[in-house]
N, C-alpha and C positions, 0 to 999 in steps of 0.2 A: 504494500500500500504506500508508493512514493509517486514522485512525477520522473518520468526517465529524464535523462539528462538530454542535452542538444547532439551527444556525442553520439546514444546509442540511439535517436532517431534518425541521425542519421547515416547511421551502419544500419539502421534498419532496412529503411528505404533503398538502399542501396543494395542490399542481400534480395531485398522485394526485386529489385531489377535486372538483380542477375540469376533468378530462377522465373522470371517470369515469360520466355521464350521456350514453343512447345516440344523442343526437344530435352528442355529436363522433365517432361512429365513423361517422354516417350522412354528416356532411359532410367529415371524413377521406377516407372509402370516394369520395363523390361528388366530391369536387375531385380528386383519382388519377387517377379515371375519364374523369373533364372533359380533364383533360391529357393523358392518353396516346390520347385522340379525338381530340383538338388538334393532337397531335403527328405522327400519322398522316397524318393529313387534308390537313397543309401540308406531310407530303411527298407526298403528291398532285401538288396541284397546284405547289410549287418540283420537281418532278422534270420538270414540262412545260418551264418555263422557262429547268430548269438546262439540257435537250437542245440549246433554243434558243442558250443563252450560248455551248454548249460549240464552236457551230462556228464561233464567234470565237475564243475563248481556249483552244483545242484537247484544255481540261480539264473533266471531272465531277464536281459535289461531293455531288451527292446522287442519292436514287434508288430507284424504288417498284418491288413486284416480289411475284409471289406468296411468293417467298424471304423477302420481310423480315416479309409478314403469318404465313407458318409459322415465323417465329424470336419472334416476340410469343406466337402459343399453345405454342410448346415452352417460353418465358420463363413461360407459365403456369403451365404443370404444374410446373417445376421450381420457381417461386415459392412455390405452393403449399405443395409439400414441406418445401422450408427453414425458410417461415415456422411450420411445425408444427413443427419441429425447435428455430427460436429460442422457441416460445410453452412449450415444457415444459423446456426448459436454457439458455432466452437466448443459445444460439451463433449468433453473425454477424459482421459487419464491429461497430467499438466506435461506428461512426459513425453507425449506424443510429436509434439515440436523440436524436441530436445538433438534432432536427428540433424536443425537447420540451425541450430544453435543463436536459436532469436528468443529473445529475451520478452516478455509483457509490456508493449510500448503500446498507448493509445493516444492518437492524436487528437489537435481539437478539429482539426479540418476535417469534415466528413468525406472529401475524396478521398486524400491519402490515408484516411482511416479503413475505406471501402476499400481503394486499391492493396492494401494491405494485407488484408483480412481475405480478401481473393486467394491471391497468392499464395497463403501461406496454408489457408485452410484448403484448398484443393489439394496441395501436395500431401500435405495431412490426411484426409478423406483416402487417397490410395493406399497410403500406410495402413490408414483402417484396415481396410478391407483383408489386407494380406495380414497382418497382424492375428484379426478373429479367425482367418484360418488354419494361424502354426497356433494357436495358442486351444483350439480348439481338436486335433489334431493331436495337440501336446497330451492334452486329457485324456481324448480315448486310449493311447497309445500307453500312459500309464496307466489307469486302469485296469485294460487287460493285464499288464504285464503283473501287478498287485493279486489277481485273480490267479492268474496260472500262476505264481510263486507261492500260494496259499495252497496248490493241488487240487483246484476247483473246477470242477466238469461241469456241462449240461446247464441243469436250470441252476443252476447253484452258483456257476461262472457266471452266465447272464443277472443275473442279480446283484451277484456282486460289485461286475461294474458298471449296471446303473444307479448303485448305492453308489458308489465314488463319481459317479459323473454328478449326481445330485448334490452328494457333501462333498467336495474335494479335500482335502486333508494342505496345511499349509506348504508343505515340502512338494505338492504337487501344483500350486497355486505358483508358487517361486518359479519353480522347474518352466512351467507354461511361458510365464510370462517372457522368460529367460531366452526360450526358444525362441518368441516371435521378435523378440528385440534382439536377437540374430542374425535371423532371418530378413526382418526389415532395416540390417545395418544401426542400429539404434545402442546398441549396447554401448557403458564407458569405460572408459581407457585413461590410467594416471597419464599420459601425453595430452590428450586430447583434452583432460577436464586444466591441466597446468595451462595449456594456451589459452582456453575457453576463461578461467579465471582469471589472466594475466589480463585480458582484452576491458575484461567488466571492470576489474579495478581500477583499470587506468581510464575508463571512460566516464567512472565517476569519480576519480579525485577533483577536485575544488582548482587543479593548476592547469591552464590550459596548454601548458607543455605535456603535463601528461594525458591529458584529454587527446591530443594530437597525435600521440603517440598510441594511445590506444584504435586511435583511425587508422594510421598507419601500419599494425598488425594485425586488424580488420581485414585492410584489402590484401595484404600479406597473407594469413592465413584465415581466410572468412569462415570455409569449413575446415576442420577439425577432424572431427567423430569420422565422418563418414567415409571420407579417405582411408583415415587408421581402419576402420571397419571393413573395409573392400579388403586391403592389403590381407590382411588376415584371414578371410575366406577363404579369398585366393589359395593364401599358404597351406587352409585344414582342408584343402582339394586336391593340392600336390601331391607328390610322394613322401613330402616333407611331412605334411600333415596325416599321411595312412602311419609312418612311422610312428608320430608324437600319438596316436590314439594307441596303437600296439603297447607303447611305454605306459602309458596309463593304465591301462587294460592289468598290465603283469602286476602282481602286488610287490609293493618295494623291496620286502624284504628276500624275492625271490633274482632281485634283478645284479 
């Protein structure tokens, strides 16, 4: 509850005009998509390998299932909705922006408030979408995996997890959320939150040398998160990345 400064209005305005040409919504839209194909697809095939592990380690960590692909289109429909709900009142999580790393700036000019709020909420609104369908997704997929680690068949499985789809348990809430903010590039990173914080500081200090300099590493580094967030994908899709899961996989004390 403050008035933003003249600095982050305008880093705002400026971040407004440089996502607002339709090729960031086309490679928005297209990297979502990429991932949540990605995502799917490697539980694919980690659900064959997990069966394998599990008659070692007598446990399931993951797991494919017409269940979790009808919890992706029901994450659809309801994505959908939301994100029409965030694009005309902005109601959501406050962390859903956090991806364009724009701060709570309201003007008193009702254009550049409108143009603003365009912008930022439409890019938002796709996030939606793909979001309720890893986090949805995330659910069925533990679920089952809580059912078959219990040794539960039949109606006994089916019940079980639509008692966990109903209560989710908080480790499974996390887990979700964890997923889609993965997925949607959104997760953070001590890099990204040290620049993110460097910017705010300096654009509210009281000196306009640091004010200026807070603009200056604006356009320097405007995004943050989402860069570091790509890179990293990238790497958990390499061979780098089949490696780093193998290592996690083995318990330490075996390694």
């Amino acid at each position: 509850l403050r008035s933003a400064s003249w600095a982050e209005k305008a880093a705002t305005l400026w971040k407004a005009g440089l996502l607002t040409a339709f090729r960031t919504h086309e490679a928005n839209i297209l990297g979502n998509t990429t991932m949540a194909v990605l995502e799917t697809a490697t539980n694919v095939v980690s659900t064959s390998f997990d069966v394998l592990a599990s008659l070692v380690t007598g446990k399931r960590t993951i797991t494919f299932s017409a269940a979790t692909i009808a919890g992706k289109a029901k994450g659809l429909a309801t994505g959908i909705q939301k994100a029409g709900t965030f694009f005309k009142n902005g109601t959501y999580s406050s962390e859903i922006m956090s991806k364009y790393e724009v701060r709570q700036v309201t003007f008193e000019n009702k254009i550049l408030n409108g143009y603003k709020d365009a912008v930022f909420r439409s890019l938002g609104a796709e996030d939606i979408i793909f979001r309720e369908m890893a986090m949805r997704e995330a659910f069925v997929t533990q679920a089952e995996v809580v059912a078959k680690n219990e040794g539960l068949r039949g109606t006994a499985y089916k019940e079980r997890v639509r008692d966990l789809l109903e209560k989710p348990t908080n480790e499974m809430v996390t887990n979700a959320i964890e997923s889609a903010e993965y997925q949607t590039f959104q997760q953070t990173s001590k890099l990204a939150e040290l620049i993110t914080s460097a910017k705010v500081t300096l654009q509210n200090n009281d000196s306009p040398i640091a004010k200026w300099g807070g603009l200056v590493l604006e356009f320097v580094a405007p995004f943050a998160r989402t860069p570091i967030n790509i890179a990293k994908a990238i790497g958990d899709y390499s061979p780098l990345g089949f490696v780093k899961a193998i290592m996690k996989a083995v318990p330490a004390k075996t390694r």
